[in-house]
N, C-alpha and C positions, 0 to 999 in steps of 0.2 A: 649673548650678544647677537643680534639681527643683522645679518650683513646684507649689505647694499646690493642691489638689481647689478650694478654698476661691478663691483666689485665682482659679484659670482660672471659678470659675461667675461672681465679681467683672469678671473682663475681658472675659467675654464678655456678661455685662450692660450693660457699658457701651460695649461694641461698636453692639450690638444698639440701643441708644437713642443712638448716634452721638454721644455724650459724651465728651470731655475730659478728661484729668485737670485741667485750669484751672477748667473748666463743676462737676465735683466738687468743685475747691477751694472755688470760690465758694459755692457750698450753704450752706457752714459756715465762711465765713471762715477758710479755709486755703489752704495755698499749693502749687501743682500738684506740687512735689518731695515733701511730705510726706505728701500724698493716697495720692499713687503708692508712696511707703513703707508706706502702712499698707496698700495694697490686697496688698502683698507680702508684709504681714505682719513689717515691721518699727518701726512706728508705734503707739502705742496709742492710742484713741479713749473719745470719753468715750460713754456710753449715747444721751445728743441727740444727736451727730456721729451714730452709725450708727442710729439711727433717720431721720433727715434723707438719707440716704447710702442705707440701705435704700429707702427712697420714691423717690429720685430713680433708682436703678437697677432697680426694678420689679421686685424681689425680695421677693413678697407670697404670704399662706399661702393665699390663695385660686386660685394658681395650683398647687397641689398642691405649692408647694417650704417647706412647713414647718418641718421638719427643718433644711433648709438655710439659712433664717432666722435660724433659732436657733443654727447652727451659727457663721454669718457674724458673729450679735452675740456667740458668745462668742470669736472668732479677732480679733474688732477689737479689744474690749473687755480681752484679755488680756496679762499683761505679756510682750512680745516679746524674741525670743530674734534676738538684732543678726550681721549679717555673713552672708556668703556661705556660711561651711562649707566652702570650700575653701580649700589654701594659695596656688595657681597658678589663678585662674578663665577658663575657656577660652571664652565667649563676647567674640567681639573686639571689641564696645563697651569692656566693660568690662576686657578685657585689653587693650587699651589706657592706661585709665588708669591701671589697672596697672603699665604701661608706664612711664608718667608720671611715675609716683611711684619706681620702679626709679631712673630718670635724674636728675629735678628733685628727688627725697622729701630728701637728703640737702645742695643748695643750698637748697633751700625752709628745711628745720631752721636752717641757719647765719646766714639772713637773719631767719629769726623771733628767733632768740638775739641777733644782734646789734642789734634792733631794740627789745626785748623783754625780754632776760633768759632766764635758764633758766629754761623751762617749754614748756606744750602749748598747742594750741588744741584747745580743747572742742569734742567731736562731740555733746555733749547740751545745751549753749547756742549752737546752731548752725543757717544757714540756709543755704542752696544754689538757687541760680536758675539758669535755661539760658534764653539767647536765639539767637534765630538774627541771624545778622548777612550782610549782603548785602557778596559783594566780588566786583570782576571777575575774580578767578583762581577762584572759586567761593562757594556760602554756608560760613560759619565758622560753629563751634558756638561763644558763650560762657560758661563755667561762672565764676559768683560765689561763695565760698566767703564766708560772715562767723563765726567763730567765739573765742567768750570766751577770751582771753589767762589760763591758768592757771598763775600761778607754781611753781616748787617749792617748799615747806617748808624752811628751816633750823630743825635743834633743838640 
């Protein structure tokens, strides 16, 4: 995946101020998955978020990046365009979960149905958290998924 002009002046701002995407969250009472979507450009922000967001990453017209200011508040502010763009994504984080979902996507479906009923879990009334977890064979990544149970329709 090709990331945005936009997003690299974002990452490296907050390189540069040794910031977090948690330290981000917080600014504005958000949560470090959705910070980090929007700095991706899959998130939408309200005008106070990247104003708040602009200050905390030291993207100011007095350092001669005006343009880019104004670039940044209309790329946050704008309605985002969701997913990867690819059908197979070749970075091995995320092709892995890829992976995951290859293996598990299809127990994962039988056990939401039987638990559930026919329907989905919502990616747009949804939350996602990553902890690290300490084990003697190594650290574990944990991914929490919580997302709205959406029936299907009968007519």
């Amino acid at each position: 995946m090709e990331i945005s002009g936009i997003t690299k002046l974002l990452l490296e701002a907050k390189e540069e101020k040794k910031l977090t995407f948690d330290d981000l969250g917080k600014a504005i009472d958000r949560s470090e998955m959705w910070v980090a979507a929007l700095l991706h450009g899959q998130a939408q922000a309200t005008a106070a978020e990247v104003r708040q967001l602009i200050s905390k990453l030291g993207v100011r017209k007095e350092l001669g990046v005006r343009k880019e200011k104004e670039a940044v508040q209309v790329f946050m502010t704008a309605f985002p365009s969701k997913g990867l763009g690819l059908v197979v994504p070749t970075d091995p984080l995320i092709c892995r979960l890829y992976e995951i979902m290859q293996v598990y996507g299809f127990p994962f479906k039988v056990i939401v149905h039987e638990k559930f009923g026919d329907g989905i879990m919502s990616a747009s009334d949804f939350t996602m958290d990553v902890e690290k977890e300490m084990d003697p064979k190594g650290e574990r990544v944990k991914v929490t998924m919580s997302g709205k149970f959406l029936p299907y329709k009968i007519w």
